[in-house]
N, C-alpha and C positions, 0 to 999 in steps of 0.2 A: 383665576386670570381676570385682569381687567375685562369689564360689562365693554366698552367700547371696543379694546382689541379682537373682543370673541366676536362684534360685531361684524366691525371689518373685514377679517381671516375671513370668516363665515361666507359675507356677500364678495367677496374678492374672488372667492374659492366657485362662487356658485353662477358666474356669468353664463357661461355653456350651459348650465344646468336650466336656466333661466328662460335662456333663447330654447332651448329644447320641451319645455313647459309646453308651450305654444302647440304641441301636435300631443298634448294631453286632453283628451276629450270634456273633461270638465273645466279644464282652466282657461280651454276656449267657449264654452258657454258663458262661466262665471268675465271673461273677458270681454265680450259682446255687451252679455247686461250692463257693465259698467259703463259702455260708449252709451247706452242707450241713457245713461244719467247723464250724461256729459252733453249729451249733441245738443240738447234746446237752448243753451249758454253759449256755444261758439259763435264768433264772428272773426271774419278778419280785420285782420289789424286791430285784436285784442290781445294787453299785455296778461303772460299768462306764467304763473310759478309752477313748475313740476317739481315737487319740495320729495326727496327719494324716490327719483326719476329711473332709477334703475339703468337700464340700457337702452332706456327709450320707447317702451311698450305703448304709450300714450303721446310722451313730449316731440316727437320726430313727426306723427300724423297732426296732432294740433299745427307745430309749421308749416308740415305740407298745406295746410287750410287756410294759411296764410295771419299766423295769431304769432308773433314776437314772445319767447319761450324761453324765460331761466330755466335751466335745468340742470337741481342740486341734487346731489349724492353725497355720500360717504364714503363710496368704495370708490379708489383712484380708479381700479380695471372698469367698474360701471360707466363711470364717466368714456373713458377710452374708447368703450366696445359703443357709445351712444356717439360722441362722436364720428366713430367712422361710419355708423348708422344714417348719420345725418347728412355726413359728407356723401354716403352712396343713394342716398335722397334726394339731392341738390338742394337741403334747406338748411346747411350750416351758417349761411348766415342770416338766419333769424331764431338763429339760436343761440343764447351765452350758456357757457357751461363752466359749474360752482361747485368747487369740490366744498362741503361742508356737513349740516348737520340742523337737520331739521327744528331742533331745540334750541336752536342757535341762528334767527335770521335777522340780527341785527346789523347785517349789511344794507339792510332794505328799511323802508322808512313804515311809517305808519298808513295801510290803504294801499301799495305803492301797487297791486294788480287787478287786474278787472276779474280775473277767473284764478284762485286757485286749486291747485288739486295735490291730493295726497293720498296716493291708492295702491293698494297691495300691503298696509298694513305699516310704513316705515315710524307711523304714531305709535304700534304699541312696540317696534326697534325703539324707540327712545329710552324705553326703561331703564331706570328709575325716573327719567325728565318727562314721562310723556304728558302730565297735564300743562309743563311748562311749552313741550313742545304745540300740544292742543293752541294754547294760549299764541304762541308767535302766528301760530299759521291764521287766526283768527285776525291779529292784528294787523297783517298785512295784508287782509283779503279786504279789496273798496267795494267789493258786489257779491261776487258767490264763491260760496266754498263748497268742495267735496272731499269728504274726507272717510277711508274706510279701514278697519282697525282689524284687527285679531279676536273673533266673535269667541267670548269665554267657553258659551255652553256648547258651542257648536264644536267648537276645537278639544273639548274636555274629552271625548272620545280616546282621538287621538295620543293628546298629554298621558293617557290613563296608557296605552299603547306602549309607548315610547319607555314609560316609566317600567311596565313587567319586562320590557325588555332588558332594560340595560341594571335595573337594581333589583329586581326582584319583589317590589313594595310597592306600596304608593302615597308616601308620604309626600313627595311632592305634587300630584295632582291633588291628594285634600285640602295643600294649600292652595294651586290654581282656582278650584273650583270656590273655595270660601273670601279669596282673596286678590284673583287674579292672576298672579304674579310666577310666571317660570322663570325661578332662580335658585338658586342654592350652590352658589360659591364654592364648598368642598367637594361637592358631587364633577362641577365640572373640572376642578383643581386634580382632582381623584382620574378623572377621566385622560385627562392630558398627558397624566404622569404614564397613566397604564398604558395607552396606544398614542403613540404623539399624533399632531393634527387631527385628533379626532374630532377636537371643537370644529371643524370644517365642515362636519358632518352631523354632528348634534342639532336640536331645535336651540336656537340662542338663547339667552334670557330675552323678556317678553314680559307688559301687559294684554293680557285680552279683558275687552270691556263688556261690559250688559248694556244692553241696549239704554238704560234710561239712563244711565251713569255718562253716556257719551253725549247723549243729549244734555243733559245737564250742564256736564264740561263746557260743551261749544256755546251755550245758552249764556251763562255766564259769564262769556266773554266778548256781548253786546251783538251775537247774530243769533238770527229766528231758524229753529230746525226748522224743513218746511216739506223733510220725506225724509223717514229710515226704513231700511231696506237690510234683510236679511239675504243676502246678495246670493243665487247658487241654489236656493234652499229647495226647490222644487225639483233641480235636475242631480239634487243630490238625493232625492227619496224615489227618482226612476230607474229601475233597472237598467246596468250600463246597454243591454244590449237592443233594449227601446232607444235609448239616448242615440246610439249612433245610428239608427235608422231612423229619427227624427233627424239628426243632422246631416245626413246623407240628402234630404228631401229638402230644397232651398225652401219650398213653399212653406210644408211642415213646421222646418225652423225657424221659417219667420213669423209663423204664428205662434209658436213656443215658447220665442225670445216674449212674445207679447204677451201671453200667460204669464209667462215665470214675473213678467215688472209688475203687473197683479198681486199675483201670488203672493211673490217673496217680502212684499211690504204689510201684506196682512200683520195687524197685533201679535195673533196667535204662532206667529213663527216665526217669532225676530231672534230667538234664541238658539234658532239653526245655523244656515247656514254654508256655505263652502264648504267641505275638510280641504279643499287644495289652493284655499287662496286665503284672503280674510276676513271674508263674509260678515260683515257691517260694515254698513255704509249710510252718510249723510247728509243730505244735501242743505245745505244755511246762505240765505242768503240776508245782508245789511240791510237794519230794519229801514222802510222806505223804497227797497229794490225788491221791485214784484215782478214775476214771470208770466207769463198765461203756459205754460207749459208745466208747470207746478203742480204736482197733485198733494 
């Protein structure tokens, strides 16, 4: 099947899924840490791109905050479920919403936002486009970019998971893990035939990146990495059942969240990670734009 169509199905299929995430104990940790990349960037009445915006996990609070918010998708139902999101927000109008394609922002000019983001991974959905998508989302960021992908080593687990499950082998995570890249066309062609809509249910095709491969990327396309973050990686090596008596403890939590932005940027652990989100992340901002918030 088309890379793109398995796209779509996929996120189209997984909105409910999506919203239900949210009362997953790690993908509301690994969520929190992300706001805490974000918060020292916001202001109001800054123009801001949510480039696979999903349903609004990020793009509906940045309005709330009072920041003017494209927010592009893929999936027509994402869009939909983010609108009515925004409308039961009262911040649809400071929000345009762009049914499109992350690889594709040549509706927008060069610079044209003060804040972009792109998080939960829709950089390594571009596969095979993602260095092109890397590249747009660059171009049009005038000040700071955040951007978090599909962490290779961290997700290799997983891929290796998914793979005894459904083939028996693991021919395709030896490519993942030497090359990045979950794909292999007859497998899911194979798969379609055997149970239909199961691509709904499968991991899509996908890049995940190595930490320096991403810096690199971004680097190259005129912004200063300036923090990568192995996003998750600390509350992914805690026993679930500590986790949720840390987060049970507002106090606790909020010293945790503060550890984990520590932690999870350490060198030695950039190759961990989430397993339930995308675990790298990067913050770049245009050389000449400095933060004091910056580590």
């Amino acid at each position: 099947m088309e890379r793109e169509h398995l796209h779509r199905v996929f996120w189209n299929a997984h909105v409910g899924k999506e919203r239900r995430r949210e009362k997953d104990l790690f993908k509301r940790v690994h969520t929190d840490l992300v706001w805490l990349e974000i918060a020292p960037f916001v202001a109001p009445g800054l123009r801001v791109l949510d480039a696979g915006g999903g349903y609004g996990r990020y793009s509906v609070a940045l309005a709330r905050g009072g920041c003017q918010v494209v927010h592009l998708d893929l999936s027509p139902r994402m869009l939909e479920e983010a609108r009515k999101v925004a409308r039961r927000e009262g911040v649809e109008q400071r929000m345009t919403f762009v049914l499109g394609k992350v690889q594709d922002l040549s509706a927008f000019g060069d610079q044209a936002f003060d804040l972009v983001i792109s998080l939960d991974a829709p950089v390594s959905y571009a596969y095979p486009s993602e260095k092109q998508a890397l590249r747009e989302l660059c171009r049009v960021t005038g000040k700071t970019l955040i951007v978090s992908v599909v962490n290779r080593l961290g997700q290799f687990p997983v891929a290796l998971e998914m793979e005894a499950r459904w083939r028996g082998d693991f021919a395709l995570s030896r490519k993942f893990l030497e090359e990045g890249n979950w794909d292999h066309p007859p497998f899911f062609q194979a798969m379609e035939e055997r149970i239909p809509l199961l691509s709904r249910f499968l991991f899509p095709p996908l890049h995940a990146f190595l930490p320096m491969e991403l810096v690199e990327e971004v680097e190259s396309s005129g912004l200063r990495v300036q923090r990568v973050v192995a996003t998750g990686t600390l509350s992914r090596l805690v026993s679930p059942r500590i986790l949720r008596r840390i987060v049970r403890n507002p106090k606790l939590y909020e010293e945790f969240l503060k550890l984990s932005h520590r932690y999870d940027a350490h060198f030695e652990v950039l190759g961990v990670g989430s397993r339930v989100a995308s675990g790298l992340l990067v913050v770049a901002r245009r050389e000449g734009e400095h933060h004091a918030g910056v580590v």
